[in-house]
N, C-alpha and C positions, 0 to 999 in steps of 0.2 A: 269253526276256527280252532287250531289246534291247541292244549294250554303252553303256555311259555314256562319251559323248564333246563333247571342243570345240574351237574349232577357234585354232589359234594361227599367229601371224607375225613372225618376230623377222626384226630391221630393221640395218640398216650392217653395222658391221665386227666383230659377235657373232655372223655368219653363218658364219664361218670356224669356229667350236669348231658346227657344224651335218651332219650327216649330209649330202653332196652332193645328193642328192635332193630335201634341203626348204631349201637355201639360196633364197633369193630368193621364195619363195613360201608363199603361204597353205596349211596344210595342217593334218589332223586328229589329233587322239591320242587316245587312249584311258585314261581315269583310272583308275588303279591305287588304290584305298582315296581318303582324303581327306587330298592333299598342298595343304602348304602351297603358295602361290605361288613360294619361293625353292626348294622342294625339286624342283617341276613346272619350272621353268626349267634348274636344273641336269642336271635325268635328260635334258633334251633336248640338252645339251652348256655351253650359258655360265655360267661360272664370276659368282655375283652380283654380285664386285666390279667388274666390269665393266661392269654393266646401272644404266640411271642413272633408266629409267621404265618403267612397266609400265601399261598399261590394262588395264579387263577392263569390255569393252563400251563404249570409251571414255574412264572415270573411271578418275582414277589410284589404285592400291592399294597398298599396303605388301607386304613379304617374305612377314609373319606370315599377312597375307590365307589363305585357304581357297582351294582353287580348288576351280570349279565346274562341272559339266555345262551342256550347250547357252549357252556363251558364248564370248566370244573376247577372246583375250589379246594384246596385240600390246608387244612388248619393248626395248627401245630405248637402245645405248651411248650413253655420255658424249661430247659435243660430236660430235651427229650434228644435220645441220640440221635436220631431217625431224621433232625428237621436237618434241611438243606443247610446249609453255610452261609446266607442269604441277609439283605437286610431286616431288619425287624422292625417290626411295628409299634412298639413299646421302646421307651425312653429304658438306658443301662440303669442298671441298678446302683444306687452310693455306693462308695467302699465302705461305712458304715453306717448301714438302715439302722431307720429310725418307724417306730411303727404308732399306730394309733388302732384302739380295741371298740369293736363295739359294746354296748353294755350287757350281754350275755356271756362276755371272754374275763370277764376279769380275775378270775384265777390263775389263766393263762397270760395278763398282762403282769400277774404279781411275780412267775417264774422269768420272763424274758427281764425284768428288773433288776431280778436275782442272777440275770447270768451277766447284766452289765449295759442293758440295751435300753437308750428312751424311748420310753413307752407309756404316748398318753392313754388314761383311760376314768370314764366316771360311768358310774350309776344310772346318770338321766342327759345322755349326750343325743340328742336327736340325730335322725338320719342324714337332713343339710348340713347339720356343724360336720359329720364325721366326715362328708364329703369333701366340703370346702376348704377345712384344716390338713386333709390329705395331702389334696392339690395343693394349696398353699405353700407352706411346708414340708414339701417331697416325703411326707412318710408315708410309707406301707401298710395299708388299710384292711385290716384283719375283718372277716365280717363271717357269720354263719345266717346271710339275708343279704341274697343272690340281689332284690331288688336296691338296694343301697350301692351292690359290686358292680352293678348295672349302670350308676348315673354317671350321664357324660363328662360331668369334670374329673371324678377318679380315674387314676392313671396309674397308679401301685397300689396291688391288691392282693388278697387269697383267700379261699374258701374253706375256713380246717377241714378235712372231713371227717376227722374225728369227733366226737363228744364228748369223753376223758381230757382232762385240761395235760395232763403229761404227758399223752399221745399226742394233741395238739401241737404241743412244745413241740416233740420229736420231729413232726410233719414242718415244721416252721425254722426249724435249723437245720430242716434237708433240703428245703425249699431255697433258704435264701442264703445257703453254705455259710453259716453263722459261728462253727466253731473255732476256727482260726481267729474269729473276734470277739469272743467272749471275752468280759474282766470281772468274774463270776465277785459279787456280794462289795460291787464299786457305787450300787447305786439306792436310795433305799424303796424297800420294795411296797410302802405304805402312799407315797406322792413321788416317786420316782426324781426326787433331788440326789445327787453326787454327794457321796457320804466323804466326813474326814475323819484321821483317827483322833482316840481320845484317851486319856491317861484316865486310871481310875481313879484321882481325887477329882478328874472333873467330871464324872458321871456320878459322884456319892450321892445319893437322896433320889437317884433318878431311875434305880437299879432294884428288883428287891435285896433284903440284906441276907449277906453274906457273900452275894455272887463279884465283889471284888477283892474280896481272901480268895478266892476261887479260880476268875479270871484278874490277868493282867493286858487281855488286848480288845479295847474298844474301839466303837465306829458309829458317829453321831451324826443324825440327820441335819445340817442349820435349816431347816424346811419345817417339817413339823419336830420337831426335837426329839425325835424317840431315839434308844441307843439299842444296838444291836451287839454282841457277842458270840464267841464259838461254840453254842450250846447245844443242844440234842437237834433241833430245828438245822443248826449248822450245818452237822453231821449228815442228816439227812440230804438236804441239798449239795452237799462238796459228793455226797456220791453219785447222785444224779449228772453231776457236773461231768464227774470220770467217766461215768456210762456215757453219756454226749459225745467225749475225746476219744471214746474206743470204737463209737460207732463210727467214727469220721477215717478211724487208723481202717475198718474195714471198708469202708466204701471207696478205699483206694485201689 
């Protein structure tokens, strides 16, 4: 009996989560019972929230689709130039993502805060909550634990492939065209509450001293109360900010 096979092709930067063997290239599988399309995508490595079309023979199909013997599937990330014009299998993105971190990102939640972005994130957030609160809550589930990017309720997702938290940042405002919505240092970057200003008689005692002979422009958490200012850390991050706005002027 001959085995039941088809042949598939997964396309850009979904190649990477790909056994090295079949990046870049056309190659065959063998079906195991009768998996869905999302389940046949995943056994082969990408994670769905990442795949934005799917053909099979051409026509686009959905997750739920069957997959089939003697056909071919060709698979295709989000903002790849290459995918077809086609409908997608993934829900549009907000005009303003909203993400949530696993607990190995959280330097990289404290930056996306800093540019303006809610972004939950703790220390001891199990794998169901980060699921559940995604889906819930349409936000964009950041995760370096492909089995979390896996479960069937997440539906906005990505993989940094970086390990540097500023490189992440980089890959995550190319991902999800974040610069045109930055409000760099609106939110604060400690519990990610919406910061308001504050006069320096009302941060006195809450500052060390002198830094309101110093400064005269504050910005106060009503969350955990910490007060932030335009100091060397500022400096730092406003240039970061520009590097972000210059990298967006060339990717035009």
């Amino acid at each position: 009996m001959s085995s039941r096979q088809l042949t598939v092709r997964i396309h850009g930067a979904l190649n990477d989560f790909v056994a090295p063997e079949r990046r870049g290239q056309t190659f065959t599988h063998v079906l195991q019972g009768s998996p869905s399309v999302k389940d046949l995508i995943e056994s082969l490595g990408p994670p769905h929230p990442e795949v934005d079309v799917v053909l099979v023979d051409g026509e686009p199909v959905g997750f739920g689709d069957r997959a089939e013997a003697d056909t071919r599937i060709d698979v295709y990330p989000a903002s790849d130039p290459s995918a077809p014009q086609v409908a997608r299998v993934g829900p549009p993105l907000p005009d303003m993502p909203r993400f949530i971190l696993d607990v190995g990102l959280g330097r990289l939640s404290g930056f996306l805060r800093m540019l303006g972005f809610d972004t939950l994130w703790r220390n001891d957030s199990p794998d169901d909550t980060l699921a559940r609160v995604s889906r819930d809550e349409a936000r964009v589930l950041l995760t370096r634990d492909l089995g979390v990017l896996k479960r069937s309720e997440v539906v906005l997702g990505y993989y940094p492939r970086e390990t540097d938290p500023a490189h992440q940042l980089v890959e995550v405002v190319r991902r999800y065209g974040l610069t045109s919505r930055m409000r760099p240092f609106s939110r604060c970057i400690a519990c990610n509450a919406p910061l308001s200003t504050a006069t320096p008689e009302e941060v006195l005692g809450r500052v060390p001293e002198g830094v309101t002979q110093r400064h005269s422009h504050f910005q106060q958490c009503p969350g955990c109360q910490r007060v932030f200012w335009p100091g060397t850390h500022h400096e730092r991050m406003q240039k970061l900010v520009e590097t972000l706005r210059r990298m967006e002027t060339a990717d035009v």
